[in-house]
C-alpha positions in Angstrom: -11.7 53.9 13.8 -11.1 51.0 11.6 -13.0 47.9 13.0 -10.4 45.1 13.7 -10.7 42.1 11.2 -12.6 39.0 12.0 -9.7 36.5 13.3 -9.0 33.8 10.5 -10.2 30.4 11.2 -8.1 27.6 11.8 -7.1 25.4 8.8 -9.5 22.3 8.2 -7.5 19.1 8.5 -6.9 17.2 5.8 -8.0 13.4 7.0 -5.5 10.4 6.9 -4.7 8.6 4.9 -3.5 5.2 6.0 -0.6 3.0 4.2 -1.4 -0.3 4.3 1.5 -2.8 2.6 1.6 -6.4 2.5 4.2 -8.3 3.7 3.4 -11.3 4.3 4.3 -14.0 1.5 6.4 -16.5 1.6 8.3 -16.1 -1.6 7.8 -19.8 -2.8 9.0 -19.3 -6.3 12.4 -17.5 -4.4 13.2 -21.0 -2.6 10.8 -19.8 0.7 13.0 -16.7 1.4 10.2 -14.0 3.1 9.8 -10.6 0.6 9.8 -8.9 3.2 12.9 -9.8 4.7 14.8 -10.0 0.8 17.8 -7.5 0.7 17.2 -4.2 -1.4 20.1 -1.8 -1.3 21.6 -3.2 1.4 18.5 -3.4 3.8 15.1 -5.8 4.2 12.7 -4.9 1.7 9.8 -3.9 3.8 11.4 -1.2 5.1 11.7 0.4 1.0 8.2 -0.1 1.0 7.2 1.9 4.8 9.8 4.4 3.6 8.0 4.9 -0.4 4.8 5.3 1.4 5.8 7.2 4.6 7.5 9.7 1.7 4.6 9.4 -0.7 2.6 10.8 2.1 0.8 8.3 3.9 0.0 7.9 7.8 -0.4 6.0 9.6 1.5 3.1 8.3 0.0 -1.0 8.7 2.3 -3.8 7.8 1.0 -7.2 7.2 3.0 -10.0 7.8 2.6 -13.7 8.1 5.7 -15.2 6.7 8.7 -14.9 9.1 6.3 -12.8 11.5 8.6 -13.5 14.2 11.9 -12.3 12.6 10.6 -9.2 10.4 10.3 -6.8 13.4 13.7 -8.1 14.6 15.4 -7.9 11.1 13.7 -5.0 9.9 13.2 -1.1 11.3 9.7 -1.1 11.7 9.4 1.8 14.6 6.3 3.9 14.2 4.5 1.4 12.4 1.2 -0.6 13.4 2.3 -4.2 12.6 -0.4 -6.4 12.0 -0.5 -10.7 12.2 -2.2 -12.2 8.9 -2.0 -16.1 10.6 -3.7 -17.1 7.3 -1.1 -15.9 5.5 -0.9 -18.8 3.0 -3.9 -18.5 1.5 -2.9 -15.4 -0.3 -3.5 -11.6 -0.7 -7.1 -11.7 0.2 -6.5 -12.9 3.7 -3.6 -10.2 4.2 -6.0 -7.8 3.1 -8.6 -8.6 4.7 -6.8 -8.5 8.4 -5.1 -4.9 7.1 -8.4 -3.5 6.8 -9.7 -4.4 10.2 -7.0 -2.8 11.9 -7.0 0.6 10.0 -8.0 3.0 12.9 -10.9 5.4 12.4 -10.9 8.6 10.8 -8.8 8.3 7.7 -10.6 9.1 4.9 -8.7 5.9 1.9 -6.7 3.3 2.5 -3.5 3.0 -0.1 -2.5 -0.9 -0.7 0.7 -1.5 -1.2 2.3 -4.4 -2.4 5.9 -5.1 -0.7 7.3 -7.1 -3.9 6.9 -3.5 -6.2 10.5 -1.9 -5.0 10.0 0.1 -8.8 6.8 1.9 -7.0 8.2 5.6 -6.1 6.6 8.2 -3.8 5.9 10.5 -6.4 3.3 7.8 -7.1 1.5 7.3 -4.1 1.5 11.2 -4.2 -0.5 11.0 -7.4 -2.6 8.7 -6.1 -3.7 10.7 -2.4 -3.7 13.5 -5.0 -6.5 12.0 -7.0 -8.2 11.1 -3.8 -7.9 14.3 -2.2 -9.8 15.9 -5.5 -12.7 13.2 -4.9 -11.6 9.7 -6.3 -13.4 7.4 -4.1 -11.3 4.7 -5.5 -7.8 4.7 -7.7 -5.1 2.9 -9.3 -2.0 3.3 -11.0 -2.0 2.8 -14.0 1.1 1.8 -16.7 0.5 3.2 -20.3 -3.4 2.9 -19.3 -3.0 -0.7 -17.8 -4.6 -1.1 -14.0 -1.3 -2.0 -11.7 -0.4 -1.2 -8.0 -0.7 0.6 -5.7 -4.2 1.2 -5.5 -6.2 3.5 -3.2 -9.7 2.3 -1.6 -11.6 5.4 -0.1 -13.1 5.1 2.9 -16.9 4.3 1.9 -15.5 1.0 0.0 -13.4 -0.6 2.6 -16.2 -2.9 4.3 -16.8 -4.3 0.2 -13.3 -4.5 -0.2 -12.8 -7.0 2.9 -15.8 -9.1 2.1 -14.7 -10.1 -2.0 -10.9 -10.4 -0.7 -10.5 -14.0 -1.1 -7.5 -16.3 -2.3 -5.0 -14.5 -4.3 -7.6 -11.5 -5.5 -6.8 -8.8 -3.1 -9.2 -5.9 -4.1 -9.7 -7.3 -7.8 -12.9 -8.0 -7.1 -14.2 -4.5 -5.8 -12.2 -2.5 -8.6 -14.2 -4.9 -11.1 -17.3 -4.3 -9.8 -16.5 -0.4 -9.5 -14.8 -0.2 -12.5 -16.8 3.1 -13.8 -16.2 5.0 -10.4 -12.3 3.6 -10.7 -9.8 6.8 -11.5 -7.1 5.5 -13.3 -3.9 7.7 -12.6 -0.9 7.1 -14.9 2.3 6.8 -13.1 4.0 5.0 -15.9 6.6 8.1 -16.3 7.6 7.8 -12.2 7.3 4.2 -11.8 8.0 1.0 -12.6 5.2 -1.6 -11.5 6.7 -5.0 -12.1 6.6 -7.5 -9.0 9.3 -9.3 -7.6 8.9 -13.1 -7.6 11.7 -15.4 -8.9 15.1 -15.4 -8.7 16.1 -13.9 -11.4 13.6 -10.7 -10.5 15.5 -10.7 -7.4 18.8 -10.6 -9.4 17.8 -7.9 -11.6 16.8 -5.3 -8.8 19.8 -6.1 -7.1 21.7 -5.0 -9.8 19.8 -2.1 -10.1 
């Protein structure tokens, strides 16, 4: 009699890997219109951004917000997502960061940043980027013909250094400087487009597609 084979083991899980996009400015150079409320194909803004990363892969998914805070969950379709208060908002990325990453639940294994002003990021590019993690990138950024841009991926081991040199305007700067040799660059530059959205007439040229 043939024995009977050993039952196959479950599948491992493959650990989270949290979204977490900033939303918070205030768009002074757009005349104090909220990014994350600006219209992009006919809906606010944030919610291209929670759909790029939702479809890129990520979960959970963390919005910051501080502008507007009170009318982006109103305005927007936000269901499913963890929204989280940056009341510091003004002073700039860091601060937004730095609130993001205390409220990323345990377990996931990276954080992606992602910057709600980038409507040219796709989610073939956060894909590349949980990609590169998956294989063993501690840390990772898009890159644009071989230039650092956005989004960028912290792993979790880095996250704790990442909130304590986000200050002012820096955002994670100052942790992908420092880690610069452990930093895998992934080119997205043929699936993306990484410019930022910040005057008028960036706002004019999206809209017109």
């Amino acid at each position: 009699m043939t024995p009977a084979a050993a039952p196959t083991p479950p599948p491992v899980p493959t650990p989270p890997v949290a979204a977490l996009v900033l939303a918070a400015g205030g768009g002074r150079r757009l005349g104090g219109r909220p990014k994350a409320l600006l219209p992009f194909r006919g809906r606010p803004l944030v919610e291209h951004a929670v759909r790029v990363v939702r479809e890129g892969g990520c979960d959970p998914v963390l919005v910051v917000l501080g502008a507007a805070r009170a009318r982006v969950p109103v305005e927007a379709e936000l269901s499913g997502c963890t929204l989280v208060t940056n009341p510091d908002w003004a002073e700039g990325m860091g601060g937004s960061l730095r609130a993001g990453l205390a409220a990323v639940p345990p377990g996931c294994s990276g954080v992606l940043v992602f910057l709600v002003d980038t409507p040219g990021v796709t989610p073939a590019a956060v894909a590349r980027l949980l990609a590169a993690h998956r294989s063993g990138a501690a840390l990772a950024a898009a890159g644009y013909a071989g230039r650092r841009g956005h989004p960028v991926l912290i792993g979790a081991a880095h996250l704790a250094e990442a909130a304590a040199g986000a200050r002012g305007d820096a955002g994670a700067r100052e942790l992908l400087n420092r880690r610069r040799a452990e930093l895998r660059l992934v080119e997205c530059g043929d699936i993306a487009v990484p410019d930022d959205l910040d005057t008028p007439a960036d706002l004019a040229r999206w809209s017109a597609g």
